[in-house]
C-alpha beads as a LAMMPS data file, in Angstrom:
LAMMPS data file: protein, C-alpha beads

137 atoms
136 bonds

1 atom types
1 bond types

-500.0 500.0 xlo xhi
-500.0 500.0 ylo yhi
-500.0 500.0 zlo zhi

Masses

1 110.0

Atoms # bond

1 1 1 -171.778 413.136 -217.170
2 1 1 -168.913 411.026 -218.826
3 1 1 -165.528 412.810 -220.160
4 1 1 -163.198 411.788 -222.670
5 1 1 -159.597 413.071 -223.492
6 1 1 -158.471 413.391 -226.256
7 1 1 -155.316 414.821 -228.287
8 1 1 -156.264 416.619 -231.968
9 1 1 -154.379 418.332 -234.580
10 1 1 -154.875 421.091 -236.637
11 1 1 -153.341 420.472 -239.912
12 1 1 -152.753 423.627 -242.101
13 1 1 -151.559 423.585 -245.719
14 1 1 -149.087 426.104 -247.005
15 1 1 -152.230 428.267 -247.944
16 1 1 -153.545 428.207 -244.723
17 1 1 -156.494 425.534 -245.200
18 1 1 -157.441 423.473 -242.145
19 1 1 -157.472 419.557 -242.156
20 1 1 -161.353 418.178 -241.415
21 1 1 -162.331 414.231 -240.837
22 1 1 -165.641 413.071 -240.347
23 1 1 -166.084 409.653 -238.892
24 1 1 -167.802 406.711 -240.428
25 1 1 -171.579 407.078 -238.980
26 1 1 -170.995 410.520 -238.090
27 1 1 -172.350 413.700 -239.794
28 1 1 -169.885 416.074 -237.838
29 1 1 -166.407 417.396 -239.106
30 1 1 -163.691 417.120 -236.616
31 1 1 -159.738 417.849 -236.212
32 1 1 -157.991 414.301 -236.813
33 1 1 -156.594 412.684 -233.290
34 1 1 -158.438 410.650 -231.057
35 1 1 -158.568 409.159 -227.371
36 1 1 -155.235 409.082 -224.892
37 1 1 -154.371 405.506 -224.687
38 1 1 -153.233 403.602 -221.406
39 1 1 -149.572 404.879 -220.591
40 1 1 -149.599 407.000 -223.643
41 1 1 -148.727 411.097 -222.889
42 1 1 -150.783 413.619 -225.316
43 1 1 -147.507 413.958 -227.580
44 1 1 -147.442 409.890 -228.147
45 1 1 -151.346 410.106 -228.742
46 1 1 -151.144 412.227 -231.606
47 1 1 -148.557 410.852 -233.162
48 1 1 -150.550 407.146 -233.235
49 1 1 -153.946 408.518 -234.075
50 1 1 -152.622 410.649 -237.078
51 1 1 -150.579 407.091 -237.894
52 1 1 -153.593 405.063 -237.925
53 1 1 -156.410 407.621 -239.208
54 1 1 -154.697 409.417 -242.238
55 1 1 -151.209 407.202 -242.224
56 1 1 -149.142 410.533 -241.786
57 1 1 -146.113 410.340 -239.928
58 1 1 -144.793 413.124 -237.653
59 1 1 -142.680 413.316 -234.751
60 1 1 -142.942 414.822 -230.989
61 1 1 -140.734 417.355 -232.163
62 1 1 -142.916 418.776 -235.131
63 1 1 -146.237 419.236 -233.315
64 1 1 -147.088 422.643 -231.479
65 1 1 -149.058 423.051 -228.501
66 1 1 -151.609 425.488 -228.672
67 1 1 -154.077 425.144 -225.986
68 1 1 -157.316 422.462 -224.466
69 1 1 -160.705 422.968 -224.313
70 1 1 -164.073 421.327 -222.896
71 1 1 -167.225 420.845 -224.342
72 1 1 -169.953 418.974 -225.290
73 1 1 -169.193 416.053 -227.102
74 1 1 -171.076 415.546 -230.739
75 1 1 -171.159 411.456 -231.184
76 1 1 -171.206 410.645 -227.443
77 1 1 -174.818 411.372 -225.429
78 1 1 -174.036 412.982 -221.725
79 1 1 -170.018 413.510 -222.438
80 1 1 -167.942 416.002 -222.218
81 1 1 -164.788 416.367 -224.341
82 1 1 -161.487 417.694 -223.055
83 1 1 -158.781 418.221 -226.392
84 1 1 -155.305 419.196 -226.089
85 1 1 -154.748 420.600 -229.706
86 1 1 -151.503 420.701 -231.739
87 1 1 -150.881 422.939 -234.230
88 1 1 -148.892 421.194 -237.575
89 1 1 -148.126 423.309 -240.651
90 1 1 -147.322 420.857 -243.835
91 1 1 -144.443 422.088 -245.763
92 1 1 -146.726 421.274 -248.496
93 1 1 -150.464 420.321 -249.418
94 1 1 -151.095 416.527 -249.434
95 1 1 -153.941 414.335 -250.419
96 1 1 -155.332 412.460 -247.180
97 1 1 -156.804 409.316 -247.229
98 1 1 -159.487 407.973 -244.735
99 1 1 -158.067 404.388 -242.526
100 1 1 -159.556 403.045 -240.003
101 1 1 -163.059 404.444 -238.264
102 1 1 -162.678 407.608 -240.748
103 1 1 -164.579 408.318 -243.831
104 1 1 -163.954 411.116 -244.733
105 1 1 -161.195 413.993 -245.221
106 1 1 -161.394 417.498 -246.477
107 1 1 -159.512 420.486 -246.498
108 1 1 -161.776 423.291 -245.017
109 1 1 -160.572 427.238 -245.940
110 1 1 -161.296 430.341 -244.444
111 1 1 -164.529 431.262 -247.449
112 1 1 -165.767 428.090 -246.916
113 1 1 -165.469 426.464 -243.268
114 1 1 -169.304 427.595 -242.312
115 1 1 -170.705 424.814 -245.451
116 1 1 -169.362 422.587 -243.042
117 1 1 -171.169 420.882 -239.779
118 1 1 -168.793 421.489 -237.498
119 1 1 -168.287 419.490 -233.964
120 1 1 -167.686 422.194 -231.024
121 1 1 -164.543 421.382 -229.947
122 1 1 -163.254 422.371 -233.159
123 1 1 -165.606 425.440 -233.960
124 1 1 -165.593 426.539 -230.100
125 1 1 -161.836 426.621 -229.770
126 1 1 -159.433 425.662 -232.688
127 1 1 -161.937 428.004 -235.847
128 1 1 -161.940 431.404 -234.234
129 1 1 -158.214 430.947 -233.793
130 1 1 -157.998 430.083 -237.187
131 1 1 -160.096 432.613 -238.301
132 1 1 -158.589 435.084 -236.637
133 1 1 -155.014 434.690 -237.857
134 1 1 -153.586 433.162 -234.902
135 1 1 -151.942 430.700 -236.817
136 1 1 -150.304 433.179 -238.936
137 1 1 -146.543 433.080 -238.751

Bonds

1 1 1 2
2 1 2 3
3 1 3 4
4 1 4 5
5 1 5 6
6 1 6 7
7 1 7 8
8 1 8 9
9 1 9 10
10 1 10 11
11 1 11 12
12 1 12 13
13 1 13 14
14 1 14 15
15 1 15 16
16 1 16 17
17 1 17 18
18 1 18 19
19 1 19 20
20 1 20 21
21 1 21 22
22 1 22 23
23 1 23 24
24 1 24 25
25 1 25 26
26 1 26 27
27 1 27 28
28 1 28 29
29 1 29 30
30 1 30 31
31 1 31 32
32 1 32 33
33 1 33 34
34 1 34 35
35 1 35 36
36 1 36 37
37 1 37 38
38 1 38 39
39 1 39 40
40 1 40 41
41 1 41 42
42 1 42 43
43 1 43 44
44 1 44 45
45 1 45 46
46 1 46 47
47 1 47 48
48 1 48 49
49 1 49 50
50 1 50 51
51 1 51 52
52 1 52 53
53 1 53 54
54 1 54 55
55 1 55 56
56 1 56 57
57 1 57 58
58 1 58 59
59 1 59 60
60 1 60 61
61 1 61 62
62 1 62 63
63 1 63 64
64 1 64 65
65 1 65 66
66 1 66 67
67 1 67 68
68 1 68 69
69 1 69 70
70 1 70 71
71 1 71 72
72 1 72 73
73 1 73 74
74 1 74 75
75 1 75 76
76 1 76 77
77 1 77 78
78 1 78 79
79 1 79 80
80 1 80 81
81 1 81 82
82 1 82 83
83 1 83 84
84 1 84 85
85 1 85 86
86 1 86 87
87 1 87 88
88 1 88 89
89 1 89 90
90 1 90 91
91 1 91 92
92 1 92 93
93 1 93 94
94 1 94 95
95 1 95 96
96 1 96 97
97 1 97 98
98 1 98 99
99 1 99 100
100 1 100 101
101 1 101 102
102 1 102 103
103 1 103 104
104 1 104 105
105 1 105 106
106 1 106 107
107 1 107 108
108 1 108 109
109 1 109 110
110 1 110 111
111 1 111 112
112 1 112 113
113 1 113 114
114 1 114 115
115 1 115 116
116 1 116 117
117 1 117 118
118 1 118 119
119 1 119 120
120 1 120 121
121 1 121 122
122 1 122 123
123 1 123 124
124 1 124 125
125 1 125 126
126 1 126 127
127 1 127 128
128 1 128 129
129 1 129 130
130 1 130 131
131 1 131 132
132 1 132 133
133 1 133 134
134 1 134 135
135 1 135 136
136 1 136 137
C-alpha cells in the first residue's frame, strides 16, 4: 500500500460554511491543500498549495493546527492518505476561483454538506468536527 502526505485547510466563512474543491477528473469534494513538497514543512505546504489552487494568500502565522488523520485515499488505488489539517477562519466570505488541477469550488454549510460526495479524509475527520461545533469560537 502507497501513502501520501499531505497538508489541507479548512476554510470557514464568517457564517461558519466550509471551503470544498473538487479536482479536475475527480467526482469527490475535498479540503483545498495538497502534497508536502521536497524540503517544504506542513506550514510552507499550505501556504503554496492554497497560492497555487485558489490564489489566496495567508501566512504561517494565520493557519491553526487542528489535528492528522489516515485513510483511504479517493483518486489514488491502494493509498493511504495522511493530512495534517489547518483550521483558517476568513474575516469575510470570498468568491474562490479554481487554478491549476482544480475545477471546482464551493462553499459547503452545515444543512447541506451530505448533497455533497465527500472524500474521507474530509468527512472521517475534519465534518464531524465541523458539525459538531468544534470550530466554534
Amino acid at each position: 500500500m502507497d501513502k501520501i502526505v499531505i497538508c489541507s485547510a479548512a476554510l470557514l466563512s464568517p457564517e461558519g460554511d466550509l471551503l470544498m474543491v473538487r479536482k479536475r477528473g475527480s467526482s469527490y469534494f475535498q479540503l483545498p491543500g495538497g502534497k508536502i513538497g521536497p524540503g517544504e514543512h506542513r506550514e510552507q505546504t499550505l501556504v503554496r498549495e492554497l497560492k497555487e489552487e485558489l490564489q489566496f494568500d495567508v501566512s504561517e502565522k494565520e493557519l491553526r493546527f487542528i489535528g492528522s488523520h489516515a485513510t483511504q485515499a479517493v483518486n489514488e488505488l491502494n493509498t493511504v492518505v495522511e493530512g495534517y489539517i489547518y483550521l483558517i477562519r476568513l474575516a469575510e466570505r470570498r468568491a474562490f476561483a479554481a487554478y491549476e488541477e482544480l475545477e471546482e469550488v464551493v462553499w459547503i454549510s452545515r444543512q447541506d454538506w451530505h448533497s455533497y460526495r465527500l472524500a474521507h479524509l474530509a468527512s472521517e475527520f475534519v465534518i464531524p468536527k465541523w458539525l459538531s461545533g468544534d470550530f466554534d469560537e
